[in-house]
C-alpha positions in Angstrom: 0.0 0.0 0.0 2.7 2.3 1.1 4.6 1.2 -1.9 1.7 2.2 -4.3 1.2 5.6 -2.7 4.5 6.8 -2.9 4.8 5.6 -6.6 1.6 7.4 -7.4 3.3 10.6 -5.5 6.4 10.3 -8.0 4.3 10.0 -11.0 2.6 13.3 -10.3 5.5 15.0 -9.3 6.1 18.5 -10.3 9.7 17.6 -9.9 9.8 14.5 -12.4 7.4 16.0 -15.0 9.8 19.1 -15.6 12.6 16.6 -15.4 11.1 14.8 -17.8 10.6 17.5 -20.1 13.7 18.9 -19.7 15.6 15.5 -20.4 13.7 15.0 -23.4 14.5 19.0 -24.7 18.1 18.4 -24.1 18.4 14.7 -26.6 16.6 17.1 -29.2 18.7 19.8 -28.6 21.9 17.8 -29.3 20.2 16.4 -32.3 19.5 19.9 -33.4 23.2 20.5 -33.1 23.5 17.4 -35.3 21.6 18.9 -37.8 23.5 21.8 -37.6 26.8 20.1 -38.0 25.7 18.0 -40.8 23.7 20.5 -42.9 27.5 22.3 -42.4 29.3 19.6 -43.3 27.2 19.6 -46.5 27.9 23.3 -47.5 31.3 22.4 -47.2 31.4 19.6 -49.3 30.5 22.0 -51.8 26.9 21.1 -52.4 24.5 23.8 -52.1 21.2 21.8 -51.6 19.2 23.8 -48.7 16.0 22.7 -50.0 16.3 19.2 -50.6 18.1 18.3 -47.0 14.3 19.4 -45.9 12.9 17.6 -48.6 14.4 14.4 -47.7 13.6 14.6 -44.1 9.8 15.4 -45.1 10.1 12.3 -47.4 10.6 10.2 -44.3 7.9 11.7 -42.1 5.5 11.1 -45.2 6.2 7.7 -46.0 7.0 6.6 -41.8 3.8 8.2 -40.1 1.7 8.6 -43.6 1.7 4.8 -44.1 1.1 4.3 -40.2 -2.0 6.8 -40.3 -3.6 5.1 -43.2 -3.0 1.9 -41.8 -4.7 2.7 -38.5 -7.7 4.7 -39.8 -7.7 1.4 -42.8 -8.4 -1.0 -39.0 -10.4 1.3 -38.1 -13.2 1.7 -40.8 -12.8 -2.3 -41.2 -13.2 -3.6 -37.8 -15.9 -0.9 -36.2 -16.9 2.0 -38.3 -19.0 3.4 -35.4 -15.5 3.9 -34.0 -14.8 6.0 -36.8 -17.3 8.2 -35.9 -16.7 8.7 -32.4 -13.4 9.2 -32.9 -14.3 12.2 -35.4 -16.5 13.3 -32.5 -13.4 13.8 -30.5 -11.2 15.4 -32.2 -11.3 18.7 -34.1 -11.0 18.4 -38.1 -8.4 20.6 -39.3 -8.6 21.8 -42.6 -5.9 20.8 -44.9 -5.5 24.3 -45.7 -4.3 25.0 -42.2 -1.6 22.1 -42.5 -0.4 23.4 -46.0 -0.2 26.8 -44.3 2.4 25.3 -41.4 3.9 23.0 -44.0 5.0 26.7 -45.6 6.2 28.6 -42.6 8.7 25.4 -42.0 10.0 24.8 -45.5 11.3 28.5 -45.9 12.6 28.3 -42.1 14.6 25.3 -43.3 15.7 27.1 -46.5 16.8 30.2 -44.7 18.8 28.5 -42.1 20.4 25.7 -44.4 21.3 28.3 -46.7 22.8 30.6 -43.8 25.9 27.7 -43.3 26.6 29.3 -47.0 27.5 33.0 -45.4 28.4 32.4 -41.8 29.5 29.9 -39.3 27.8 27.1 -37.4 28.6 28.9 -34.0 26.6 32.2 -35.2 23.5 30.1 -36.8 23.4 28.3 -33.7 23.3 31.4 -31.9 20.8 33.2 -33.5 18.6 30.6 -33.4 17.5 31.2 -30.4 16.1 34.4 -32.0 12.6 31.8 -32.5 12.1 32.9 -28.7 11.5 36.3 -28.7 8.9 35.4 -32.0 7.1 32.5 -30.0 6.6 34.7 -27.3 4.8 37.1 -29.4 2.8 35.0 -31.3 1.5 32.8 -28.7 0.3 35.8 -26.9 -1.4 36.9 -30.0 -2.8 33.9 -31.6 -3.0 31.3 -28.9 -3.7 33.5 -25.8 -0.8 32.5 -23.4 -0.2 34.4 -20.4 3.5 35.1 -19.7 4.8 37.2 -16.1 7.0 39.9 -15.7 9.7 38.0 -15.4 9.9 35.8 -18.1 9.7 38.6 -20.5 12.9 40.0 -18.6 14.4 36.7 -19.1 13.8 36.7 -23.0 15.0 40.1 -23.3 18.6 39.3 -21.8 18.7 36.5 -23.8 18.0 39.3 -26.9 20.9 41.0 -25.5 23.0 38.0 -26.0 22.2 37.5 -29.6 23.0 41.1 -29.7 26.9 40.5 -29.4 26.7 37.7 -31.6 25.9 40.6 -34.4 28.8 42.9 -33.0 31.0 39.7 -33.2 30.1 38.7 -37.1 30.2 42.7 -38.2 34.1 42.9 -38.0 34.8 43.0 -34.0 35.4 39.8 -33.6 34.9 37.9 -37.2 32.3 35.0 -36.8 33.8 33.3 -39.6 32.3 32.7 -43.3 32.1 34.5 -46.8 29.3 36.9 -45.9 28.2 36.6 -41.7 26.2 39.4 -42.1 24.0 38.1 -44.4 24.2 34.6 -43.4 22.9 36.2 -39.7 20.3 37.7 -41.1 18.9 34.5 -43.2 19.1 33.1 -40.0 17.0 36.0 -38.4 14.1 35.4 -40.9 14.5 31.9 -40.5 13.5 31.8 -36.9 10.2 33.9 -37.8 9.5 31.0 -40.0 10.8 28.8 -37.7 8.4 30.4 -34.5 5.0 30.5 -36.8 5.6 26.9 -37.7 6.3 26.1 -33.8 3.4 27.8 -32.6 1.1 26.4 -35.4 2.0 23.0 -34.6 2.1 23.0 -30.9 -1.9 24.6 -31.7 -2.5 21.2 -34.0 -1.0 18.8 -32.0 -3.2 19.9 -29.0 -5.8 19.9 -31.1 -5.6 16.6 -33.2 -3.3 13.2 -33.2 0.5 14.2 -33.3 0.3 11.0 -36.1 -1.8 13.3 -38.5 0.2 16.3 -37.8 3.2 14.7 -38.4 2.1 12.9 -41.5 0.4 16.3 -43.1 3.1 18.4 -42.4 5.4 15.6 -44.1 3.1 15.5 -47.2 2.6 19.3 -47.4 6.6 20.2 -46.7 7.5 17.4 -49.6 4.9 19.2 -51.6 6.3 22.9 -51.5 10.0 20.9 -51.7 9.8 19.7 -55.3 8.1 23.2 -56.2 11.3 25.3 -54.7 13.8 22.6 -56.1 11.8 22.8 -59.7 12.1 26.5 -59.3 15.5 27.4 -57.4 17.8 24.5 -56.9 17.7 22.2 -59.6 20.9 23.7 -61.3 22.5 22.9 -58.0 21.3 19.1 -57.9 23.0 18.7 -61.5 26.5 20.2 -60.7 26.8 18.3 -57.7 29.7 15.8 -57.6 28.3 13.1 -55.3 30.4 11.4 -52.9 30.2 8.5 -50.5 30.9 11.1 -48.1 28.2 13.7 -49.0 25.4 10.4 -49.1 26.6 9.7 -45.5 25.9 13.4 -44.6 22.5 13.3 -46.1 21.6 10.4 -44.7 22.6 11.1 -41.0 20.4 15.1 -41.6 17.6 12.3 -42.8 17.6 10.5 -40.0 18.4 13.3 -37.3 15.2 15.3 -39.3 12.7 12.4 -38.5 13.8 12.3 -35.0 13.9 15.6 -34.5 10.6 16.2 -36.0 9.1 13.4 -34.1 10.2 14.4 -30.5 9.4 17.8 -30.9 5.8 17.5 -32.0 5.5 15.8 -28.3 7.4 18.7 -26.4 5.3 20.8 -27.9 1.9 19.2 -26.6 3.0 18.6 -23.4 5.1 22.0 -22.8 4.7 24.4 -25.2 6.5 26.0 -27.9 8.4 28.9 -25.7 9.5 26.2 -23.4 10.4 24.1 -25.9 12.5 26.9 -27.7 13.8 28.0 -24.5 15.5 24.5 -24.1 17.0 24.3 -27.5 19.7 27.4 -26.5 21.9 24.3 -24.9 22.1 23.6 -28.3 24.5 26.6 -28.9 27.0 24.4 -26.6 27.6 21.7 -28.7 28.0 24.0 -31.8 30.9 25.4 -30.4 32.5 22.0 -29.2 31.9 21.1 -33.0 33.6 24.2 -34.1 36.5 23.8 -32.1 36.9 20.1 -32.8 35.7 19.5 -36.0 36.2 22.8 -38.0 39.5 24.2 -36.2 38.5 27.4 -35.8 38.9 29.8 -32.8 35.8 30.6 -31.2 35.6 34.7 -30.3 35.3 35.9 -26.2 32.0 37.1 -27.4 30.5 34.3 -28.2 31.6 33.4 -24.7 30.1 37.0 -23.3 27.2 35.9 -25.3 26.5 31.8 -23.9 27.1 33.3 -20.2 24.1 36.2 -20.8 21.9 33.8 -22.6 22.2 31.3 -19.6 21.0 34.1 -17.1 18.0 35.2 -19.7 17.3 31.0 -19.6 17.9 31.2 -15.4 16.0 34.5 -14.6 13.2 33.1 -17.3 12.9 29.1 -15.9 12.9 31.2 -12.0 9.3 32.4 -12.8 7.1 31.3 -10.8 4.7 29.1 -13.3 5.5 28.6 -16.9 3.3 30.3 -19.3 -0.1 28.4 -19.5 -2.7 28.7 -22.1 -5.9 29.8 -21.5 -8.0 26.8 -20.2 -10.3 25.4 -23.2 -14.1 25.2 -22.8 -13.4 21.3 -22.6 -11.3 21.1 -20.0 -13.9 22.8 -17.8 -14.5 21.2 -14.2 -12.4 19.6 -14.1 -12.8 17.0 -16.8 -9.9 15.4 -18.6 -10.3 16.9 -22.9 -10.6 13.4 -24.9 -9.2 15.1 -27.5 -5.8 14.7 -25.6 -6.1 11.2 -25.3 -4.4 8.7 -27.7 -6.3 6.2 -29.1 -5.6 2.9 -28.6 -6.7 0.1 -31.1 -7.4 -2.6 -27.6 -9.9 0.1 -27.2 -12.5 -0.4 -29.8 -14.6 -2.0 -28.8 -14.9 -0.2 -25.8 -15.7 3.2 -27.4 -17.8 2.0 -30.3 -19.9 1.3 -27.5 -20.1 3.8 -26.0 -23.1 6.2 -26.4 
């Protein structure tokens, strides 16, 4: 008995649901570093393919979670099409529309920032990424209605002043490294605004549908507007390429680091939030300079430094708040009653909810 009521007091812990989270935020944000590193590596190897490292990761959410979703929903009509109907009844259609629109936002985020390893260095791309911050803040206090205190909009702001010597660095004080930093910094800038709209729009869908069907749209959307940049933009690149064991490794490992990455983040998102979420991801800055210094050779600046240390107190002075920035409560999840919506479906279950009236 004792045994039970202590394990029931760890599972609803405050203290092992943020751990948790947090665990989970930091394996995604070393494989965002990964990504980093490998859509690097693939500048470097002289191939200039920004949009079809996206396109190849969409191709694996499409075929992965696509096949999965008609599978199930194939079961489903099959064994009780009742069920199908109740489980309509509990979750929100989305229009496709909607998904096309997030499908967008992403693609040209992934553009802007695999194009950006073209102009600067992985250490500044890493670094302004956490720009996506500041923009989730704002537009899930605009469109989704989250509350933020005081004090986490002090946090994001020193973290803004952070990014700020990042720029100083890359415009001649301390030289960030690459052809062009200052435009490569600011494909990176409007790269996160693409980046934040696609957060925010997903972290809306996956709290309002199956993480499956987000997934599987957004990989069927994102392949879509792929082919239709690469028609337009990059198929000049594709033919001067001169492919290399090497470079098919490196597309390969963003492949598979872009389908993990994707998949993980879609459940951070439902069960934290996109600021959180993006707030996590600055340890990613970390490992970009360990790959710098070890893998590229190159000296890192004391601002970047200056710049790590005041990001960390924005992320401290920020995660010191005293609750984290909650949505405004759905009309579902009034009195206390758990939103079925939330629920995953389970196919031992069928019978049980075709049932049910």
């Amino acid at each position: 008995m004792g045994s039970d009521t202590s394990s029931r007091w760890w599972r609803k812990s405050d203290l092992w649901e943020v751990a948790s989270v947090l665990l989970l935020s930091q394996a995604v944000s070393f494989i965002l570093a990964l990504l980093n590193f490998t859509s690097s590596l693939t500048a470097n190897l002289g191939a200039n393919l920004p949009v079809t490292l996206g396109l190849l990761g969409y191709l694996a959410l499409t075929l992965i979670y696509g096949s999965i979703l008609l599978y199930k929903r194939h079961e489903l009509i099959v064994v009780s099409p009742s069920f199908t109907l109740s489980l309509k009844l509990d979750y929100i259609c989305i229009p496709w529309y909607w998904y096309a629109l997030l499908a967008f936002f992403d693609v040209q985020g992934n553009y802007l920032f695999n194009s950006a390893y073209y102009f600067s260095s992985i250490t500044s791309v890493a670094l302004l990424d956490s720009c996506t911050v500041g923009w989730v803040i704002l537009f899930t206090w605009i469109f989704l209605g989250t509350k933020y205190s005081l004090l986490q909009f002090l946090g994001a702001a020193v973290c803004g002043v952070g990014l700020c010597l990042v720029l100083l660095s890359d415009a001649g004080v301390g030289g960030g490294g690459g052809s062009n930093p200052l435009l490569g910094d600011m494909l990176v800038i409007g790269g996160t605004l693409f980046f934040a709209l696609s957060n925010v729009g997903e972290e809306f869908c996956v709290k309002k549908n199956c993480q499956l069907e987000v997934l599987a749209m957004l990989g069927v959307f994102g392949m879509f507007f792929s082919i239709i940049e690469i028609t337009i933009f990059e198929r000049k690149n594709l033919e001067a390429v001169a492919w290399s064991t090497e470079l098919i490794l490196t597309l390969v490992g963003y492949t598979v680091g872009f389908f993990i990455f994707y998949s993980l983040t879609s459940f951070i998102l439902k069960t934290s939030g996109s600021t959180l979420f993006n707030l996590s991801l600055l340890t990613a800055d970390m490992w970009a300079v360990i790959i710098r210094i070890f893998f590229y050779e190159q000296k890192v600046d004391w601002l970047y430094y200056v710049s790590f240390l005041i990001v960390g107190v924005g992320l401290f002075i920020y995660s010191k708040s005293e609750k984290n920035p909650i949505p405004n409560p759905s009309p579902e999840s009034e009195n206390g009653n758990q939103n079925p919506r939330y629920q995953l479906v389970h196919e031992q279950g069928t019978e049980t909810l075709s049932g049910s009236p």
